[in-house]
N, C-alpha and C positions, 0 to 999 in steps of 0.2 A: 661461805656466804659473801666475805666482801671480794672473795675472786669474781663472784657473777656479778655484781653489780659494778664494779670496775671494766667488766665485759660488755653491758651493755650500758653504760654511760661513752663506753669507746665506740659501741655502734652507732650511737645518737650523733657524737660528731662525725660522724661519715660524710663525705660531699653526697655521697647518694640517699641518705638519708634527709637533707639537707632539700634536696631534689623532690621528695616527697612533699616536705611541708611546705615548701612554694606549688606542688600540684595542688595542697588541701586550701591554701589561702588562696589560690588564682582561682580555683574552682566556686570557691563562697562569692569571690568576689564576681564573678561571673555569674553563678546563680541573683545574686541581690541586682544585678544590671539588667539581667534577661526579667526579673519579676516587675523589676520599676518600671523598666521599658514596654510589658507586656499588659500591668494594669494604665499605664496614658496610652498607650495605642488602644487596646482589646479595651477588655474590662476587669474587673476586681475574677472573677471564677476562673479567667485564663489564665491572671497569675498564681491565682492557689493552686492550680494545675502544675505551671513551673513549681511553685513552691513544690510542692509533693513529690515529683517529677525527679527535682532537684537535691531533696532529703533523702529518698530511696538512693540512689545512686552515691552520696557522697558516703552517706551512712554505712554502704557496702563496702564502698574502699578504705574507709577507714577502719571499718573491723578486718577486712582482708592487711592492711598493713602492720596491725597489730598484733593477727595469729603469725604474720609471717615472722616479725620481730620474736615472739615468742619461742618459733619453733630455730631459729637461729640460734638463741642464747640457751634454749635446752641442748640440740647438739652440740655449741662449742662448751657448754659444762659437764659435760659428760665424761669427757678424758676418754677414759682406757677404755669402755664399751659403747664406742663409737656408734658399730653397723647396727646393734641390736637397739639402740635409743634413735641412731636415728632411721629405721623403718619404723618403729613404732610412731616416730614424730610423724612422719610422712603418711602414718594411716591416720593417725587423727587428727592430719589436715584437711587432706582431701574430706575425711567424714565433715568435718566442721563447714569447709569450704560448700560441700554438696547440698546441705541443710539450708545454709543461708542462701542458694543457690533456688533452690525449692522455694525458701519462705519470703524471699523476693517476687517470686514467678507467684506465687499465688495470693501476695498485697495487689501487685498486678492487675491481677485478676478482676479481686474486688473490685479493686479502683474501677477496672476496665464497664463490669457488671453491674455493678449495685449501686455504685456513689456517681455522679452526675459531676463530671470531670470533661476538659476539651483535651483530646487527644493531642492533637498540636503542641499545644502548652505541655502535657506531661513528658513528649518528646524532646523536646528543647529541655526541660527540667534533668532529664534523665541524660541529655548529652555534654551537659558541664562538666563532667569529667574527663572525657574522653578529649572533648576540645582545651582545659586547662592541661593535659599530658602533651598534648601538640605544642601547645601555646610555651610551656615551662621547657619542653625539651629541646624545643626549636633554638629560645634564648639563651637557655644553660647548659642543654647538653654539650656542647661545643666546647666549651671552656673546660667540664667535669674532667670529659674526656682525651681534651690534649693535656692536661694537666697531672693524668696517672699517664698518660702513654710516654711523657718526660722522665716522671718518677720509674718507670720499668715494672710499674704495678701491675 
């Protein structure tokens, strides 16, 4: 037990990990800019849109980087039954991954259907992720990665 948790305290300090929690901060702080911006220009419904927009999408990335953590520190504690733990991890990713896949696509939905939502706004809400991975990798990746390529990582 304190082997795994020794294990994944060592993946927390990762620069790629590291890498992560500046996408999840640049990304909030990008969503709170785009809703300020969105209820003084629009009106208060366009920012609830970003807002919702903006929660779906962070909400997913952050459970996608927590199964992935997860399935990382099951294979590296596995030891000697390597292949067999890790296809098993591997199916109940993608299961996991497929679900939240689905029950994205059909909040969606609703939103798109039934709840009186501006499109626009949910768009821009939903693309705070995508644009804080640009924004974080542009700035750090650079560094991340001359930095192991010195190391011979």
């Amino acid at each position: 037990m304190n082997r795994q948790m020794e294990q994944q305290e060592a993946m927390q300090n990762t620069p790629e990990n590291a890498v992560l929690y500046s996408i999840l901060q640049v990304s909030l702080l990008m969503l709170a800019a785009f809703v300020a911006g969105g209820w003084f220009l629009f009106d208060w419904s366009f920012a609830l849109s970003v807002v919702a927009g903006g929660m779906l999408a962070n909400g997913s990335f952050f459970l996608l980087k927590r199964d992935i953590e997860q399935v990382i520190g099951r294979v590296s504690a596995a030891g000697g039954s390597f292949k067999g733990v890790k296809n098993m991890e591997k199916v109940r990713f993608f299961i996991k991954f497929y679900a939240r896949l689905i029950v994205l696509g059909l909040l969606l939905f609703v939103l798109a259907t039934k709840v009186h939502i501006d499109m626009i706004g949910l768009v821009i809400g939903l693309s705070t992720v995508m644009l804080s991975v640009l924004v974080v990798v542009l700035s750090k990746g650079r560094t991340i990665y001359s930095a192991q390529s010195v190391k011979g990582v």
